[in-house]
C-alpha positions in Angstrom: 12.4 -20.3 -10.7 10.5 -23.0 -12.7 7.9 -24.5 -10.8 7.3 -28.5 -10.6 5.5 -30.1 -12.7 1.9 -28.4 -12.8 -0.5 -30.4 -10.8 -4.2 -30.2 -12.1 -5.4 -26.7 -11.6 -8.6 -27.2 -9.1 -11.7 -25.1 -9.5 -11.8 -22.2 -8.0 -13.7 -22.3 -4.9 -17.4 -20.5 -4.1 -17.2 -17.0 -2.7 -19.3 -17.7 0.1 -16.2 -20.6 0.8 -13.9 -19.0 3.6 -10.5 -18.9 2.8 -7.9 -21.2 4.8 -5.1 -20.6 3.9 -2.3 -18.7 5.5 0.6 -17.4 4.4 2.0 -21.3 3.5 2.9 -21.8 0.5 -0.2 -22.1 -1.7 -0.3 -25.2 -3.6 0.4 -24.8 -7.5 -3.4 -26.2 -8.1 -5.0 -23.7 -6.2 -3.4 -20.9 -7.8 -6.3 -19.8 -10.4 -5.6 -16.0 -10.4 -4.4 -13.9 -13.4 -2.5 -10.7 -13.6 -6.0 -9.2 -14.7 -7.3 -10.0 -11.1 -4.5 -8.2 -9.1 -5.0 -5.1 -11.3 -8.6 -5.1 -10.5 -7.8 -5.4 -6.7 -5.2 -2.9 -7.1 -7.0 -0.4 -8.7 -10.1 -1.3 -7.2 -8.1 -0.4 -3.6 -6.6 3.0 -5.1 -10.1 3.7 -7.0 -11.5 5.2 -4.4 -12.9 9.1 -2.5 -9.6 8.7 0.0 -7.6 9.0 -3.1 -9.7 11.7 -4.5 -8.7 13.8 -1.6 -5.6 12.9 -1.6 -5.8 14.4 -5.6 -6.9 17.5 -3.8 -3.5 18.3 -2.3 -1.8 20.4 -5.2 -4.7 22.9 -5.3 -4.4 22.9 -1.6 -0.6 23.7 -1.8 -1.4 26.8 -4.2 -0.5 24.7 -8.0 -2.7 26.2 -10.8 -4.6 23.1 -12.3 -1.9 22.2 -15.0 1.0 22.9 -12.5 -0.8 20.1 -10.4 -1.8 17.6 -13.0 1.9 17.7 -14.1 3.2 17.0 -10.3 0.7 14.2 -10.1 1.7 12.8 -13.6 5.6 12.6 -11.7 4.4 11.4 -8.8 2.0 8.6 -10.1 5.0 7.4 -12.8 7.7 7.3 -10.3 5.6 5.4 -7.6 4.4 3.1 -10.2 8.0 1.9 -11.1 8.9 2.0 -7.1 5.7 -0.6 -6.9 6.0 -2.8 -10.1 9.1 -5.0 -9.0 6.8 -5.9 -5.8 4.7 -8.0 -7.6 6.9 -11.0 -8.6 7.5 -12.1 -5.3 3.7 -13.4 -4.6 3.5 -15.6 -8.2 6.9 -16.7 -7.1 7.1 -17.8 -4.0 3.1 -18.4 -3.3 2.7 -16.1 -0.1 3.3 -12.5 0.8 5.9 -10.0 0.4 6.7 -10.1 4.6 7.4 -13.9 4.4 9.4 -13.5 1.2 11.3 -10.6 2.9 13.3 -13.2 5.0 15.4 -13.8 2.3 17.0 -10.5 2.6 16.2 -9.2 6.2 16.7 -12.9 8.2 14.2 -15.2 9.5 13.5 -12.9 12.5 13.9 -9.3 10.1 10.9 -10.3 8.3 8.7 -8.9 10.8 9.7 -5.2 9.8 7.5 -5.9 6.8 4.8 -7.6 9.0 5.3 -4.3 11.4 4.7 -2.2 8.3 2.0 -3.3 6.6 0.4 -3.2 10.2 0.7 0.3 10.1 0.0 0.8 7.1 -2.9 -0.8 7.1 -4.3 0.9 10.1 -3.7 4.2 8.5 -5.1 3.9 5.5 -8.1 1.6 6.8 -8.8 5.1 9.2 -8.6 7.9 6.0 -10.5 5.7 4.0 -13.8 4.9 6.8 -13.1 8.8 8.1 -13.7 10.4 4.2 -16.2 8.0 3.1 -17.9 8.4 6.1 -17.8 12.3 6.0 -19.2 12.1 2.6 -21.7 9.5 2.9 -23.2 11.6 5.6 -22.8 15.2 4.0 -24.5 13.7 0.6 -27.6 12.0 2.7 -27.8 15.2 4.9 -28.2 17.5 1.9 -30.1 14.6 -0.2 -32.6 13.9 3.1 -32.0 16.2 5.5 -30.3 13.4 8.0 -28.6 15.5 10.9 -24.8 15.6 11.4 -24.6 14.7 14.9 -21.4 12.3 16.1 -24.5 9.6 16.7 -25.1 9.3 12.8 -20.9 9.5 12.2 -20.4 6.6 14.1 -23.6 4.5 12.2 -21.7 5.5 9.0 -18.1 4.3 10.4 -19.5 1.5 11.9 -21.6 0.2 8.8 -18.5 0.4 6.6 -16.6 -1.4 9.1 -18.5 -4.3 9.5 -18.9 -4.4 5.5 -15.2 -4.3 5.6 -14.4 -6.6 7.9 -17.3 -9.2 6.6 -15.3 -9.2 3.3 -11.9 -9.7 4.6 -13.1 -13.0 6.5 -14.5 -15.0 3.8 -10.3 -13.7 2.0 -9.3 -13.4 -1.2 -12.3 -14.6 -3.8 -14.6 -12.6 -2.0 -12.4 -10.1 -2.1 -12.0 -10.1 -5.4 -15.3 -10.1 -6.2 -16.0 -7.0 -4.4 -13.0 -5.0 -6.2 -14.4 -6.3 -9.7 -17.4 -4.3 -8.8 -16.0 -1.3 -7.6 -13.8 -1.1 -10.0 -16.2 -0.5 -12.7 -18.9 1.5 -10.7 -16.3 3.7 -9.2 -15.2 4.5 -12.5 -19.1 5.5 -14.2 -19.2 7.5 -10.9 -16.2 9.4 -11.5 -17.0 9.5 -15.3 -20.6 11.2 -14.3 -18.7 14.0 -12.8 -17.7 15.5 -16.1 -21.6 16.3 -16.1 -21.5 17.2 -13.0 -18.7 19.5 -12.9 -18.3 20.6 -16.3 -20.0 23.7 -16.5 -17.5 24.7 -13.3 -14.5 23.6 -14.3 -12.0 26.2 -15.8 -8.7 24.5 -16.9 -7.1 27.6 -16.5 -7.3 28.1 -12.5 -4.2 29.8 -11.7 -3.0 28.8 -8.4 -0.9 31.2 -5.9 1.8 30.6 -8.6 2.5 32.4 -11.8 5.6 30.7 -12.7 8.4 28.6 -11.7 10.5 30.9 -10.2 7.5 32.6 -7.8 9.3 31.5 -3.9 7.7 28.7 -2.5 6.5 27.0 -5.9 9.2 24.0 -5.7 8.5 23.0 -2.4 4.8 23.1 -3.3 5.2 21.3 -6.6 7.7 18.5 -5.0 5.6 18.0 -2.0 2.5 17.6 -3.9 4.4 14.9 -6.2 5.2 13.1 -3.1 1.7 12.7 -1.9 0.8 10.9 -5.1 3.9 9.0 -4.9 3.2 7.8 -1.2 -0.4 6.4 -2.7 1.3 3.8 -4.8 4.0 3.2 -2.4 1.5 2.2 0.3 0.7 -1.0 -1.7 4.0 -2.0 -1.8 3.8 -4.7 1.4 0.6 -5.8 0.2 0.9 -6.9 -3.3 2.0 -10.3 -2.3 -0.9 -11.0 -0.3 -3.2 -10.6 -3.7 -0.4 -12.1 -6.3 0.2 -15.0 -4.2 -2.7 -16.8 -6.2 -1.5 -16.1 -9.3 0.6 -19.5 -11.2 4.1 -19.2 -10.6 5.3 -19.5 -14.4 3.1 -16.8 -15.7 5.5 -14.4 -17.2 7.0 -11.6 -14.6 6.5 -8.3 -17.3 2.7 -9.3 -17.1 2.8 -9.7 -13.4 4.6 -5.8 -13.0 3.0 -4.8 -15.7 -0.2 -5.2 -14.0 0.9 -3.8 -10.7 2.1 -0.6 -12.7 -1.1 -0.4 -14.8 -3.3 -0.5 -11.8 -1.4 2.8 -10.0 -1.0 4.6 -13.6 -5.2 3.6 -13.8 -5.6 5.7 -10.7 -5.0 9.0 -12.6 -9.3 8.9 -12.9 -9.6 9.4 -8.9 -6.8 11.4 -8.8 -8.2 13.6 -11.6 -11.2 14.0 -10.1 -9.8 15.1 -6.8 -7.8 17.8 -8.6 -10.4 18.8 -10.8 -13.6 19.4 -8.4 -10.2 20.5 -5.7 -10.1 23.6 -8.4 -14.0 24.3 -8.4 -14.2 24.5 -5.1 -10.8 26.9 -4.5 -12.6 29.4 -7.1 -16.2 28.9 -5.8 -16.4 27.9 -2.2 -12.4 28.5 -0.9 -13.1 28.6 2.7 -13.6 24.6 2.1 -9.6 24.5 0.9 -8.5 26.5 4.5 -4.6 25.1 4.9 -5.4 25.2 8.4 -8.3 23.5 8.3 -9.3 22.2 4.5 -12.7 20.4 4.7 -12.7 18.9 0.7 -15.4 16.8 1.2 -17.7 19.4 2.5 -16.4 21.6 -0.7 -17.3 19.0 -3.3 -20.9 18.8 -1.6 -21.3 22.9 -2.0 -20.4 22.8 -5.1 -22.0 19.7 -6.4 -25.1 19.6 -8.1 -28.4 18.1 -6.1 -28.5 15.2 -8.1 -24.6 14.1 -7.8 -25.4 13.8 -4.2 -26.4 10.0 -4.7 -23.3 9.4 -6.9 -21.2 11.2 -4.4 -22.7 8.5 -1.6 -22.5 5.5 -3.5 -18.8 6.9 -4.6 -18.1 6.8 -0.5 -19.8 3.8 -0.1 -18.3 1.4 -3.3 -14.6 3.4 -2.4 -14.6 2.6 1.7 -15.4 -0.9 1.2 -12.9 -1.2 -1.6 -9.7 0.7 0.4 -10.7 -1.0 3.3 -10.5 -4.6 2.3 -7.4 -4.5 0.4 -5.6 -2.7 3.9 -7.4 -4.8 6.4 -7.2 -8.4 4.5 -3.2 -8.4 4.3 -2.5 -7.3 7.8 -5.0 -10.1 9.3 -3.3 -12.5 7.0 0.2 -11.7 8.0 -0.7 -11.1 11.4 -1.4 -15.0 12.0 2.2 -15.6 10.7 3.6 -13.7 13.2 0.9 -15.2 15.9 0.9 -18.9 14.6 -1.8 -19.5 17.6 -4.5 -17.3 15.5 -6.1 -18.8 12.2 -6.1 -16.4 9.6 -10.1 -16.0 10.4 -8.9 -15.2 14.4 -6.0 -12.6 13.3 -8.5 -10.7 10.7 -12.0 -10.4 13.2 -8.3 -9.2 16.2 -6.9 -6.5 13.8 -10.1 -5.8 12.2 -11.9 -4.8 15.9 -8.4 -3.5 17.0 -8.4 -1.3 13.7 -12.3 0.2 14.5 -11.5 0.8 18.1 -8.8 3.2 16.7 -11.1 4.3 14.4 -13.4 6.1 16.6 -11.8 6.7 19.3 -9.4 8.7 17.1 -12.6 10.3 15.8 -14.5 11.2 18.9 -12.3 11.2 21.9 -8.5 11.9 20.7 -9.4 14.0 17.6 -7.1 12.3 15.8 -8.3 12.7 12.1 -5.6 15.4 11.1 -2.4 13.5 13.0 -3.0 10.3 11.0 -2.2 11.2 7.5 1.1 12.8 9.1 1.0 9.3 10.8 0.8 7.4 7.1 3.1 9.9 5.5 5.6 8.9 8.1 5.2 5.3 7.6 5.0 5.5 3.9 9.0 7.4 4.1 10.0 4.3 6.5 8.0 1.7 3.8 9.7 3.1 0.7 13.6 1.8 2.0 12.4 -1.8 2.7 10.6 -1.8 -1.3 14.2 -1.1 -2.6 16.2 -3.5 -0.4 13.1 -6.2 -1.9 13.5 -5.0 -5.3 17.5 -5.0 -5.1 17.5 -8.2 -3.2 15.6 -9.5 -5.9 18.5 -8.8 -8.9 21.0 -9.6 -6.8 19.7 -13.4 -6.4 18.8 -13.6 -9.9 15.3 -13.9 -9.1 16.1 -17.5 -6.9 14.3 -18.5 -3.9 14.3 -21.2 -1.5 10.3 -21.3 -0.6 10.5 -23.6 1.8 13.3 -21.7 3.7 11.2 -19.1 4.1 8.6 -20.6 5.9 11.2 -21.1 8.7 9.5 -18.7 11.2 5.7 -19.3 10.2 6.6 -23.4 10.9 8.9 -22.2 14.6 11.9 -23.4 13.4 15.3 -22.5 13.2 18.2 -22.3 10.5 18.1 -22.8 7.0 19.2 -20.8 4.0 18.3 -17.1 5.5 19.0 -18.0 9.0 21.9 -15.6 8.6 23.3 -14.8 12.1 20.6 -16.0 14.8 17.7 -15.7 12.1 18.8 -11.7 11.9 20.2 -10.4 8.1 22.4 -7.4 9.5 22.9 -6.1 6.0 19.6 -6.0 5.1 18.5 -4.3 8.4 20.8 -2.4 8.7 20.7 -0.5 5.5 16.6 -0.4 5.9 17.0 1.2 9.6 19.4 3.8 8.5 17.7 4.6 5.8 14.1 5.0 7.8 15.9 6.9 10.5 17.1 9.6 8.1 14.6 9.8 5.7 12.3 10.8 8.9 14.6 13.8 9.5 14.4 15.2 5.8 10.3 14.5 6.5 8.8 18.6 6.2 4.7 18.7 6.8 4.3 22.3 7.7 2.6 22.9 10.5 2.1 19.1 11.4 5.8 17.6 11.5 9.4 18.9 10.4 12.0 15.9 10.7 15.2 17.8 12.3 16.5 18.2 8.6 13.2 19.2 7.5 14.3 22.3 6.4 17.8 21.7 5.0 16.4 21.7 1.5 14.5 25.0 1.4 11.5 24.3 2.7 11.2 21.5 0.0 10.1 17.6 1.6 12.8 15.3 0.1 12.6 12.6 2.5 11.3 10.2 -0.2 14.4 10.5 -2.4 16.8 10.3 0.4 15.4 7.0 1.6 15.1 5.3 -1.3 18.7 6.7 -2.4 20.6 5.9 0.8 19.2 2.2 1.2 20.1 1.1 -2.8 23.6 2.8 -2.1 24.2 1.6 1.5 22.6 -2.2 1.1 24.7 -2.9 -2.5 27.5 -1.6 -0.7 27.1 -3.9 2.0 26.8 -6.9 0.1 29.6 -6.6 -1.2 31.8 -5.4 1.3 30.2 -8.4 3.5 29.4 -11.2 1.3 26.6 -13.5 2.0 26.5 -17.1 1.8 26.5 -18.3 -1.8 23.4 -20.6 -0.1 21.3 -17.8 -0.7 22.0 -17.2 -4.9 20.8 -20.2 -7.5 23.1 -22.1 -9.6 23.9 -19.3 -11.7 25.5 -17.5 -8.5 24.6 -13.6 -7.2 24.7 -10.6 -9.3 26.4 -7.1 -8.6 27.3 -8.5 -5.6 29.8 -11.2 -4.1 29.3 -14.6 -1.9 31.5 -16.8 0.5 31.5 -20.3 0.8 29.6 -20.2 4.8 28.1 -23.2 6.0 24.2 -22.8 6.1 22.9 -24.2 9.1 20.4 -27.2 8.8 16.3 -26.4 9.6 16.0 -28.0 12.8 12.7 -27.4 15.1 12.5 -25.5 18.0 13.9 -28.2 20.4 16.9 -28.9 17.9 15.1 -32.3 16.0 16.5 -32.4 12.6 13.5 -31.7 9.8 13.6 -33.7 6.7 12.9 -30.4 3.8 12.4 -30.8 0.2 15.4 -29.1 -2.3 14.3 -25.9 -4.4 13.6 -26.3 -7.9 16.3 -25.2 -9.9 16.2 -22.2 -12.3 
């Protein structure tokens, strides 16, 4: 879509200037960001001690060093393809990938993204406070003694979450600011550990596995690729919130190609993770128990006295990072879906919603272990609703009527993806089925097995079967039920076909007629 005629880009406003706008349409002279700046926010959200120990996974799952670089290779390429296409939809329509998910789901259906990235955003807020809590205490108790008592946990959780939460209410230049500083510190940090480590580190750690035939060694390798895979994944309903700043004619490949760039970047944490993961199997391997695996307290016994401080400002640089780029989406869509709260009101709700979970899931419910189940089973139900976007997307030519999305945020009713009572049945229906069966093929030993769990061997192939079904069952259901030809741009739909429906006018809430602008043509 070509935008209108550039209006004078404005300066871009202070960092200490809280952000007001919503998920409206952001004027064409406010949008000052550049494909550079949602890399760094990006990486600077995947760059992080959460992702480390998610690195940590293919040691735990028995891989020998290569055999786990190799499955986090897959899994990093793969998810960074899934992700890429995700990006366009912020420059393009100038708010975030929920609100742009009505053209394909309905008016109503866009709250499965909003529900998502909720979730989401929860989950990964938790891991991310939870580790870099755990380590910022372990590294100042062996550095200064400090005890380990749940009294000095919850300081360290509560200091990052009020860090967090401080950044996420002044939005998106702040924001940014914060990420373009972790970015590079995080990455001297994890650079210092080839000092650190290097002495320890043996390329040639063998694993439980001494070749590709030994039983168990696909389901280990697969499952470990699907970890990695779920990191990038996990940004996928959030990318529009960042990318909505960014000019709307700046070319697409730069706009995916910095979304892909930023996950492929992440190969330095996840390195890290499965580097130090080895160490500490071959040094300290009570620290890498199945039952009970504790890596942060390995990479403390194993870690030099003076990469304690790196290991504390790593904790401290990555929570703040991980956190801001969960937390400052969900607020922001979260006032969409509640027009009554500013974007300010719905960040401080979620935020304190978020840190009550936080530690009562720490100290009274124990729930530490169950939510990375929790965010693996979101992730599988995530991954569907990415392709229907993407497909959506080539099947509209890349056309979008922005102000027809704004139909919910604005309470009104029809317009071009008012579909049938604000509902797209295609859309949902494909994503539902999809989520319902990947769940089944879901196989976390010892924490969940979906009621197909099993059916492949032992092997976790719920990733592949949601993404497979919902690009097979969603193309075949546009074109076994047409949608209006509304929807497509001049240039009509592609792959797919369209019927000449009527498109009901926008009207508000009590049926008053509303006078809209027309789309710019492609």
């Amino acid at each position: 879509m070509t935008p209108s005629p550039q209006a004078e880009q404005h300066d871009a406003p202070s960092l200490t200037e809280i952000e007001t706008y919503g998920v409206e349409r952001i004027p064409d002279a406010d949008r000052t960001a550049r494909p550079l700046d949602l890399f760094r926010v990006a990486f600077g959200g995947a760059n992080t001690f959460a992702t480390c120990v998610l690195g940590a996974f293919p040691i735990l799952f028995g891989l020998s060093f290569w055999q786990g670089l190799a499955a986090t290779g897959l899994g990093l390429a793969v998810g960074a393809l899934i992700l890429a296409p995700l990006a366009v939809f912020g420059p393009l329509n100038g708010t975030n990938n929920s609100v742009s998910s009505s053209a394909h789901l309905g008016v109503h259906g866009r709250v499965v993204g909003s529900f998502l990235s909720l979730l989401t955003a929860v989950a990964f807020f938790s891991i991310s406070v939870w580790s870099s809590g755990d380590a910022l205490v372990g590294g100042a108790h062996r550095m200064f003694h400090l005890p380990t008592n749940e009294g000095v946990y919850a300081l360290a959780y509560g200091l990052f979450a009020a860090l967090v939460l401080t950044v996420c209410i002044y939005g998106f230049r702040f924001m940014l600011f914060v990420n373009k500083i972790a970015v590079a510190a995080a990455s001297l940090l994890f650079v210092l550990g080839i000092f650190a480590f290097g002495g320890d580190f043996d390329a040639g750690y063998q694993g439980s596995f001494h070749s590709l035939s030994t039983p168990g060694f696909w389901p280990a390798f697969i499952g470990s690729a699907l970890i990695v895979l779920s990191n990038p994944v996990s940004f996928g309903a959030f990318l529009g919130d960042w990318a909505r700043y960014i000019p709307a004619d700046t070319p697409r490949r730069r706009v995916m190609g910095a979304a892909f760039l930023s996950q492929i970047a992440t190969i330095l944490p996840f390195f890290f993770g499965l580097a130090t993961a080895s160490i500490i199997a071959a040094k300290a391997g009570n620290f890498l128990d199945p039952n009970a695996p504790d890596y942060v307290g390995g990479l403390l016994a194993v870690s030099p006295s003076w990469y304690f401080l790196p290991v504390c400002l790593l904790a401290l640089i990555g929570g703040m990072s991980t956190g801001t780029t969960s937390l400052y989406g969900t607020g922001l869509d979260f006032a969409s879906v509640f027009p009554r709260f500013s974007r300010v009101q719905a960040t401080v709700f979620i935020g304190v919603l978020s840190i009550s979970f936080i530690f009562v899931g720490r100290f009274a419910a124990n729930l530490t272990q169950s939510i990375s189940t929790f965010a693996t089973l979101i992730i599988v139900c995530t991954a569907p609703w990415m392709v229907i976007m993407t497909l959506g997307f080539l099947t509209r030519r890349g056309w979008y009527d922005p102000d027809s999305l704004q139909v919910f945020n604005r309470r009104q009713r029809g317009g071009r993806y008012w579909f049938t009572h604000g509902w797209n049945w295609r859309g949902m229906s494909a994503w539902l089925a999809s989520a319902l069966l990947a769940v089944q093929f879901v196989n976390l030993p010892g924490q969940f097995v979906g009621a197909l769990g099993d059916l492949a061997g032992g092997v976790d192939i719920s990733l592949p079967v949601g993404l497979g079904l919902a690009a097979v069952s969603y193309l075949a259901l546009l074109w076994f039920f047409p949608e209006p030809r509304a929807v497509f741009g001049p240039d009509g739909p592609r792959l797919v076909r369209a019927v000449d429906t009527p498109v009901p006018p926008i009207t508000s809430a009590d049926g008053a007629p509303v006078a809209v602008p027309e789309p710019a043509e492609v």
